[in-house]
C-alpha atoms as a printed R data frame, in Angstrom:
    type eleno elety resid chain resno       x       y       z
1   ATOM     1    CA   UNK     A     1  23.319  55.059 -19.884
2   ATOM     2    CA   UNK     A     2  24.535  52.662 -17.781
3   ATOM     3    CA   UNK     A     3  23.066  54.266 -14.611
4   ATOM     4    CA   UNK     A     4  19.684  53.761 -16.358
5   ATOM     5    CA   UNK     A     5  20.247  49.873 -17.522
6   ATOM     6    CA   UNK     A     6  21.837  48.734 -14.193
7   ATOM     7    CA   UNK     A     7  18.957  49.750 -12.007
8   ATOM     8    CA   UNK     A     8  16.476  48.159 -14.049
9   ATOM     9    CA   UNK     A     9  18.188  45.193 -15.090
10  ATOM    10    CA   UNK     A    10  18.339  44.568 -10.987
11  ATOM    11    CA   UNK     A    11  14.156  45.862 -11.102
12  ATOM    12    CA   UNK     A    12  13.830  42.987 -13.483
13  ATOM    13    CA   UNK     A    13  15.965  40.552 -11.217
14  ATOM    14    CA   UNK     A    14  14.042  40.987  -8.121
15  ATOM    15    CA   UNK     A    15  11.148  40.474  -9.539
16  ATOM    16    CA   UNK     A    16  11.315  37.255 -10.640
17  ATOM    17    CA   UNK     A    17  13.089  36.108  -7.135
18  ATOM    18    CA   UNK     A    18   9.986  37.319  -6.052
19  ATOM    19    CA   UNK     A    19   7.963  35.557  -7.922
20  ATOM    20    CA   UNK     A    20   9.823  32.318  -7.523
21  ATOM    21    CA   UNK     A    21   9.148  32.715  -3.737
22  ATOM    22    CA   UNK     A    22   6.089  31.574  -2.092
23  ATOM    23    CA   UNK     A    23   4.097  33.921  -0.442
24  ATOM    24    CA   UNK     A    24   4.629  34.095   2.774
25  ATOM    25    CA   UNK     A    25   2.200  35.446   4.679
26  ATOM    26    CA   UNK     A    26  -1.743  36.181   4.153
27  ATOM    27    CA   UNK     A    27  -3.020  37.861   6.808
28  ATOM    28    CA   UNK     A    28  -2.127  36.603   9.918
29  ATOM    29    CA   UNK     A    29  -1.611  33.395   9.044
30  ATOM    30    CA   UNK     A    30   1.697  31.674   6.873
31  ATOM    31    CA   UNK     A    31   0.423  30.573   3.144
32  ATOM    32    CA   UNK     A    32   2.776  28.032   1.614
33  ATOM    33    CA   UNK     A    33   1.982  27.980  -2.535
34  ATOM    34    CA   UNK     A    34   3.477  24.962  -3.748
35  ATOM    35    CA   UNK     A    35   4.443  24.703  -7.680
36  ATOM    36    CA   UNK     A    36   4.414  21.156  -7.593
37  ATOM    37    CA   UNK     A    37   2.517  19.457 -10.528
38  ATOM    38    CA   UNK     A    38   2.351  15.603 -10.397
39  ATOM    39    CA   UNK     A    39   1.115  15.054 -13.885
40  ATOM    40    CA   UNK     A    40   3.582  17.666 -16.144
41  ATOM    41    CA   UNK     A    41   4.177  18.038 -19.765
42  ATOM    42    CA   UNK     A    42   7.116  18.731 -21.372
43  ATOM    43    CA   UNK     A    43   7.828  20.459 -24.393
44  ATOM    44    CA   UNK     A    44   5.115  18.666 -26.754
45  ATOM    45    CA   UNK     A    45   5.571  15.435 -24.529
46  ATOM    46    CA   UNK     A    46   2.275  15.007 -22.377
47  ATOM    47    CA   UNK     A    47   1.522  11.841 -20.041
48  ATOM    48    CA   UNK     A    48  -0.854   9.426 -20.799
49  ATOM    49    CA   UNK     A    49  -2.759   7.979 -18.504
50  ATOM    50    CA   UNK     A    50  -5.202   5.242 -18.478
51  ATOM    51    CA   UNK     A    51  -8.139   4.330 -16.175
52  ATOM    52    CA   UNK     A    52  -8.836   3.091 -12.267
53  ATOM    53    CA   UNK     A    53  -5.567   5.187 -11.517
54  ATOM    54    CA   UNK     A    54  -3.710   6.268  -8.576
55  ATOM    55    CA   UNK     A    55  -0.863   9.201  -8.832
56  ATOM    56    CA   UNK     A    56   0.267  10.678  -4.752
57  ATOM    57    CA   UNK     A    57  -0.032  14.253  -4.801
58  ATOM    58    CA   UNK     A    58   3.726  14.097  -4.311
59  ATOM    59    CA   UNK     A    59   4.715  11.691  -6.801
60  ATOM    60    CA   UNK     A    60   5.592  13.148 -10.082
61  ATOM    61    CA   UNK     A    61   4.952  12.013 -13.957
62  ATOM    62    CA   UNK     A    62   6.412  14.090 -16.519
63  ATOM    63    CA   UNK     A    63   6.736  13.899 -20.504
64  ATOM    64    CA   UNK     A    64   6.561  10.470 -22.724
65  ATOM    65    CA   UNK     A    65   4.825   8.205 -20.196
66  ATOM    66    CA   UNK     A    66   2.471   5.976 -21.112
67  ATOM    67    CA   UNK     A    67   0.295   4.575 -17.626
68  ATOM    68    CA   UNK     A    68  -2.081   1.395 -18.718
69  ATOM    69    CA   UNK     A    69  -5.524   1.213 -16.368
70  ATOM    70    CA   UNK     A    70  -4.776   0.054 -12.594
71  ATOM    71    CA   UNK     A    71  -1.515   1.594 -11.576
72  ATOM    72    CA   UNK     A    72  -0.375   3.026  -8.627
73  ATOM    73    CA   UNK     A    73   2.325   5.657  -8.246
74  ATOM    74    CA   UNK     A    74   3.157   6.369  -4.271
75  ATOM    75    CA   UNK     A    75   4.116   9.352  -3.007
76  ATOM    76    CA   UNK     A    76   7.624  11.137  -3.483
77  ATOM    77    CA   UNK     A    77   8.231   8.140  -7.130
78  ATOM    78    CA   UNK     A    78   9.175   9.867 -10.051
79  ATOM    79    CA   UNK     A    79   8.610   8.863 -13.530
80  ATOM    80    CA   UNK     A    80  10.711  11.240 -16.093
81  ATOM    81    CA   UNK     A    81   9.999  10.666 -19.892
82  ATOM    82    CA   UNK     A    82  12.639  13.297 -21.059
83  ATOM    83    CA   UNK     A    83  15.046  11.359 -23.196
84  ATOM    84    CA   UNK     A    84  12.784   8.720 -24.229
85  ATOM    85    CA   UNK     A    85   9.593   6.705 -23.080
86  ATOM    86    CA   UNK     A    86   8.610   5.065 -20.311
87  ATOM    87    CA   UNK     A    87   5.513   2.271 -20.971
88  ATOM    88    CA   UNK     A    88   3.721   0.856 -18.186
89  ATOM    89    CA   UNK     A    89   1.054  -2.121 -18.786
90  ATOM    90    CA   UNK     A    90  -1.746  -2.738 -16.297
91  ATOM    91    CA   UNK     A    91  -1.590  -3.352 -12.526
92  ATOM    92    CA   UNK     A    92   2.026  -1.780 -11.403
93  ATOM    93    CA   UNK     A    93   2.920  -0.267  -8.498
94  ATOM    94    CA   UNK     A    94   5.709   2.291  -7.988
95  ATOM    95    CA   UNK     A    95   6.751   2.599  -4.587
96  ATOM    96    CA   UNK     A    96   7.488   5.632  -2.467
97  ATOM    97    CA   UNK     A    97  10.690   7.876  -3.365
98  ATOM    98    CA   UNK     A    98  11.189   5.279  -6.220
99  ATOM    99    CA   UNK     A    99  12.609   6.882  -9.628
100 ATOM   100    CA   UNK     A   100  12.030   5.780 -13.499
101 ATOM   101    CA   UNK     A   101  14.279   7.543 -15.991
102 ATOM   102    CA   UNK     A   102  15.879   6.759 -19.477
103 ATOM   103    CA   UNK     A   103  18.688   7.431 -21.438
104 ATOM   104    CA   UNK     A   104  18.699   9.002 -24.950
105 ATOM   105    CA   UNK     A   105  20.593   6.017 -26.752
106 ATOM   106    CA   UNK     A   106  21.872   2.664 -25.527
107 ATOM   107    CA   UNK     A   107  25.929   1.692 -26.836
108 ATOM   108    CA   UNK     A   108  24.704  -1.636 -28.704
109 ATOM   109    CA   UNK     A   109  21.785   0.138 -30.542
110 ATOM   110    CA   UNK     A   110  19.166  -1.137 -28.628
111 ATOM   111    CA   UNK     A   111  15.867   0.883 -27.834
112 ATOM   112    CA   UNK     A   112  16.560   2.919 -24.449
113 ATOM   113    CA   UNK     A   113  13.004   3.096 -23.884
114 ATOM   114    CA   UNK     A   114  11.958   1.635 -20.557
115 ATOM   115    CA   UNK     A   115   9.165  -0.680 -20.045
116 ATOM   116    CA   UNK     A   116   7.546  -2.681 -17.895
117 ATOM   117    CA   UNK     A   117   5.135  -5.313 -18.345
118 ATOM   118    CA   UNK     A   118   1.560  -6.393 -16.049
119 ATOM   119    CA   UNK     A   119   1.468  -7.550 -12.441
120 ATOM   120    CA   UNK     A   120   4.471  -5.994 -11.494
121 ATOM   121    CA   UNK     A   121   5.459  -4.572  -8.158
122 ATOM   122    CA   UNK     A   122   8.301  -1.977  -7.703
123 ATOM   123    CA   UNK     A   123   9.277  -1.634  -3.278
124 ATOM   124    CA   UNK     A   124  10.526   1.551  -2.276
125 ATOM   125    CA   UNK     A   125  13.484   3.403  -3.191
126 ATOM   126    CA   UNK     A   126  14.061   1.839  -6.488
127 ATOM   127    CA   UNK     A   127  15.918   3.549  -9.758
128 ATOM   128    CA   UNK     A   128  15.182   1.655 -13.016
129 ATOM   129    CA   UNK     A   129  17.195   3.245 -16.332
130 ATOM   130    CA   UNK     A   130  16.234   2.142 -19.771
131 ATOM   131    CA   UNK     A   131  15.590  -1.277 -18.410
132 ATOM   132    CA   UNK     A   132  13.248  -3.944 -19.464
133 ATOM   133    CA   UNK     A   133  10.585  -6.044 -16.797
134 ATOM   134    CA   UNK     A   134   8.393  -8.387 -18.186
135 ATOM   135    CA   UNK     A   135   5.222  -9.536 -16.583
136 ATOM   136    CA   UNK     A   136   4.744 -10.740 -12.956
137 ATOM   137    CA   UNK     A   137   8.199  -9.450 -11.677
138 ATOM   138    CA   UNK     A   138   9.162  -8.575  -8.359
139 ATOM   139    CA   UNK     A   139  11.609  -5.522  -7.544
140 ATOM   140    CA   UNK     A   140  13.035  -5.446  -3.951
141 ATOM   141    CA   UNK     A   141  13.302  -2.426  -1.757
142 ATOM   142    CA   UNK     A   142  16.142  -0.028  -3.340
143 ATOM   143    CA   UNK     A   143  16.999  -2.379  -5.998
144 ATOM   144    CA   UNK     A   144  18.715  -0.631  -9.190
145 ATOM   145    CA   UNK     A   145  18.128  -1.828 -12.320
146 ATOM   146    CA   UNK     A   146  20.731  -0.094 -14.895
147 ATOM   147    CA   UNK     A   147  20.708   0.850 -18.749
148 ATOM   148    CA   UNK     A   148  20.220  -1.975 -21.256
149 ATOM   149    CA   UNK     A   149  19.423  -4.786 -18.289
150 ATOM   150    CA   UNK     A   150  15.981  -7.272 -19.077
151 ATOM   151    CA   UNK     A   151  14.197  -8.816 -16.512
152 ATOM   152    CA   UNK     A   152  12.034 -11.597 -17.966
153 ATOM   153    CA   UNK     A   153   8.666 -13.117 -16.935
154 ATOM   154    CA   UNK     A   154   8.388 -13.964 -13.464
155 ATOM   155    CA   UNK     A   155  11.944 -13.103 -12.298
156 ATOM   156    CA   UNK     A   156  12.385 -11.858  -8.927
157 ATOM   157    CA   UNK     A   157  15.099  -8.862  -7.092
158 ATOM   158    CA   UNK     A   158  15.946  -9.253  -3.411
159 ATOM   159    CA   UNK     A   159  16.301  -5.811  -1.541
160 ATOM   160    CA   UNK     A   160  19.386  -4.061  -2.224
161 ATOM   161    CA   UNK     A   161  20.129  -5.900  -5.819
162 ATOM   162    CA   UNK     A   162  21.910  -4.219  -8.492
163 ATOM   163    CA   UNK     A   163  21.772  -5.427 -11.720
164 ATOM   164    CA   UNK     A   164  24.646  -4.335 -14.113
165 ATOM   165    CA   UNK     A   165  23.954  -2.708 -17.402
166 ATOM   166    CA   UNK     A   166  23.304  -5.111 -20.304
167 ATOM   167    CA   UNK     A   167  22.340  -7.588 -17.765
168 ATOM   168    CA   UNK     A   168  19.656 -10.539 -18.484
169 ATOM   169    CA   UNK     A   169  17.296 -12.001 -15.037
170 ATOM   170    CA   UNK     A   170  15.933 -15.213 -16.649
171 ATOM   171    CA   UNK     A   171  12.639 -15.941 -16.253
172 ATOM   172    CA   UNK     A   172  11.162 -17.403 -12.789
173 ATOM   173    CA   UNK     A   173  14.155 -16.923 -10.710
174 ATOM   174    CA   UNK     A   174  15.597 -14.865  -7.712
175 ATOM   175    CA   UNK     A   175  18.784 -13.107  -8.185
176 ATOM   176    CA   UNK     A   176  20.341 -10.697  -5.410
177 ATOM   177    CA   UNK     A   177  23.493  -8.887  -4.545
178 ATOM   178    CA   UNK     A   178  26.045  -6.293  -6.288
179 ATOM   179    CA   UNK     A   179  26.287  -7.723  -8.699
180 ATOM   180    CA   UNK     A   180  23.125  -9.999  -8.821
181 ATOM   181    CA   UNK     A   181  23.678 -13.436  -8.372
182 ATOM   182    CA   UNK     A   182  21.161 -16.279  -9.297
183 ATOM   183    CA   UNK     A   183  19.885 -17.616  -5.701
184 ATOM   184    CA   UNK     A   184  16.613 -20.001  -6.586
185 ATOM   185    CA   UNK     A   185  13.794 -20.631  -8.819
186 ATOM   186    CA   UNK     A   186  10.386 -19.564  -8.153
187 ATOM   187    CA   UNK     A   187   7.794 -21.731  -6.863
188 ATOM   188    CA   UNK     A   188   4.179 -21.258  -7.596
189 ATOM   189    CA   UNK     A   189   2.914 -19.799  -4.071
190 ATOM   190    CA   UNK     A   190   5.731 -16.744  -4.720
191 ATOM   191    CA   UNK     A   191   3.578 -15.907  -7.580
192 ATOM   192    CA   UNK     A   192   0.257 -16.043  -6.042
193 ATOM   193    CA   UNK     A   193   1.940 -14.259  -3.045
194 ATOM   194    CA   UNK     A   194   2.919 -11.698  -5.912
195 ATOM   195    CA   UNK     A   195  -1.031 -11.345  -7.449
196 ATOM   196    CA   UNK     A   196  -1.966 -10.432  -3.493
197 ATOM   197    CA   UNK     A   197   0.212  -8.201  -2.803
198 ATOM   198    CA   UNK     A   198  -0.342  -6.148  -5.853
199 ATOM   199    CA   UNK     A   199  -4.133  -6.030  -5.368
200 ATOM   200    CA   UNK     A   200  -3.329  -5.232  -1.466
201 ATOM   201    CA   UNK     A   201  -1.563  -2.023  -2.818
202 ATOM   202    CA   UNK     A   202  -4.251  -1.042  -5.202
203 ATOM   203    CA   UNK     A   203  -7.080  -0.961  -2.690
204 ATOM   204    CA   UNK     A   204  -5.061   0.449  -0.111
205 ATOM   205    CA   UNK     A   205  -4.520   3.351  -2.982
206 ATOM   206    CA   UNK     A   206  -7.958   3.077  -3.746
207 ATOM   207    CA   UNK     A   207  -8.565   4.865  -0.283
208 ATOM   208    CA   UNK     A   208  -5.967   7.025  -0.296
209 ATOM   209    CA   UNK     A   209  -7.796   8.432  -3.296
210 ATOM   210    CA   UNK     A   210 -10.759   8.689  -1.603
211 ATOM   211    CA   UNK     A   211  -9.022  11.119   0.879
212 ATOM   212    CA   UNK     A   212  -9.279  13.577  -2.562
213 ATOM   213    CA   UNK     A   213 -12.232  13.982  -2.833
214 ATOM   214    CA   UNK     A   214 -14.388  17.336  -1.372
215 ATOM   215    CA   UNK     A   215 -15.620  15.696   1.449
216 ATOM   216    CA   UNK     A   216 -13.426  12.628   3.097
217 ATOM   217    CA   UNK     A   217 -14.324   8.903   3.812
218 ATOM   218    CA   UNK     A   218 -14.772   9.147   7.338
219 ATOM   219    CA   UNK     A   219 -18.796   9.626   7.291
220 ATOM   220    CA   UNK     A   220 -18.423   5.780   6.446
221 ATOM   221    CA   UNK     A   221 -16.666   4.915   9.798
222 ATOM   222    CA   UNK     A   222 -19.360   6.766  11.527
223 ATOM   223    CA   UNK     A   223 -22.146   4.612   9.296
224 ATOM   224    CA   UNK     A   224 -19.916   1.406  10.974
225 ATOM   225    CA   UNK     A   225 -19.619   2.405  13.960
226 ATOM   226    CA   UNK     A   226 -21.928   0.995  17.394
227 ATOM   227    CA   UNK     A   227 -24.089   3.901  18.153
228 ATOM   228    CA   UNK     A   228 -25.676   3.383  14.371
229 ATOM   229    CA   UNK     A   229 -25.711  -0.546  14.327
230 ATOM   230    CA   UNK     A   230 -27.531  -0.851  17.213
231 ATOM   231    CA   UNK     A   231 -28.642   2.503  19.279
232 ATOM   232    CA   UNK     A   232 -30.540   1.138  21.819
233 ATOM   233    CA   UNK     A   233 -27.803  -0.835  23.403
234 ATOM   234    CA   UNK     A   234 -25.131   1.644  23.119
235 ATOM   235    CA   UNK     A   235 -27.478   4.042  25.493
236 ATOM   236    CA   UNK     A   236 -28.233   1.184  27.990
237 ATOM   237    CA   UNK     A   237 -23.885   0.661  28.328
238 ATOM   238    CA   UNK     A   238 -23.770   4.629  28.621
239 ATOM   239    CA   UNK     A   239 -26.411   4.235  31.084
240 ATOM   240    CA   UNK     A   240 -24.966   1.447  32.868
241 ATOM   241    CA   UNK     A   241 -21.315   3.641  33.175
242 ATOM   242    CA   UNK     A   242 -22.769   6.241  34.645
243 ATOM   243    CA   UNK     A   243 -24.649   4.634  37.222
244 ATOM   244    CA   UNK     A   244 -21.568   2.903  38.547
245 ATOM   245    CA   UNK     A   245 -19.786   6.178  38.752
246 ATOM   246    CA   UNK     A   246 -23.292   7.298  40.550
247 ATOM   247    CA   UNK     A   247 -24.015  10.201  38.250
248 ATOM   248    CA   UNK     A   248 -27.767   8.024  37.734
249 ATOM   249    CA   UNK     A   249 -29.886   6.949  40.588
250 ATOM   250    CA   UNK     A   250 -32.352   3.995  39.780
């Protein structure tokens, strides 16, 4: 019996290495098939997403989120929903390789969902974990925000900040350092400098969507460009070039 099972148990296992591998070849030519979804469900947990969005092909969104209309989620950020919710309001932006996870249950009782509020910009190479950011906050480059900590209105990370767990950013002010430290208030022009950076960041992603559609943007360069605005005089320059290297006698 045994020399029956074994040989088909190991059938069984090589085909599903097998199937877990992408194919390599088709043809002559190497075909890569990539598994990667960037909008996922799990278990009966499915994003929602609202509208005027951007998600990178690489970023990824899985389970309990909750996207508001205007956000932006750059390429290689990660926003798990797993062990609770994450809640985004309108006009945020994730940065690249950025990550956005949450615990199942905070020690003092306190919801462990994480949420952020509008007009808020997240840099690169962040990790937030069943935080709290109000509206109009700023979130340096690979700044970590950790379990239980509340950023309120207006307050502001330097890179590289870490913010211990349980930890509250009063409103309108800069903190920085591990630990963060309170370094200034915020003036008004930080805020306005805020409001354009985040719409900066949504048209730029506004043309990186573009880029996904059937046919690209790049018809619209060649509507721009000299030979369309003004033919004539684009052939009189060629013309001119060519009879100084003497390829036109007049």
């Amino acid at each position: 019996m045994k020399k029956i099972i074994r040989p088909l148990v190991g059938l069984i296992q090589r085909s599903f290495q097998q199937a877990a591998q992408p194919v390599p070849f088709v043809g002559t030519q190497p075909f890569i098939i990539s598994k990667h979804r960037n909008i996922m469900a799990l278990y009966d947990l499915t994003p929602e997403i609202g509208s005027q969005h951007f998600i990178a092909s690489t970023a990824t969104v899985i389970g309990d989120v909750e996207l508001a209309s205007q956000c932006v989620v750059w390429y290689g950020a990660v926003l798990r929903g797993d062990l609770n919710g994450i809640r985004i309001l309108n006009r945020v932006i994730i940065g690249e390789r950025s990550v956005l996870h949450t615990a199942a249950s905070l020690p003092n009782g306190m919801p462990a969902v994480l949420s952020i509020g509008n007009n808020v910009m997240v840099q690169n190479d962040c990790t937030l974990y069943s935080c709290t950011i109000g509206d109009n906050c700023f979130i340096g480059y690979r700044s970590i925000i950790l379990e239980g900590a509340k950023l309120e209105d207006g307050a502001v990370l330097a890179p590289g900040t870490v913010v211990p767990p349980g930890r509250l950013i009063p409103s309108n002010q800069l903190w920085a350092g591990n630990p963060a430290q309170y370094v200034r208030d915020i003036e008004d022009k930080d805020l306005s400098q805020l409001s354009y950076v985040i719409g900066n960041q949504f048209a730029i992603a506004r043309e990186h969507d573009y880029e996904y559609l059937p046919y690209n943007s790049a018809y619209l360069q060649k509507e721009n460009s000299p030979e369309d605005s003004n033919p004539e005089l684009v052939a009189t320059l060629r013309q001119f070039e060519n009879w100084e290297e003497g390829q036109v006698k007049l």
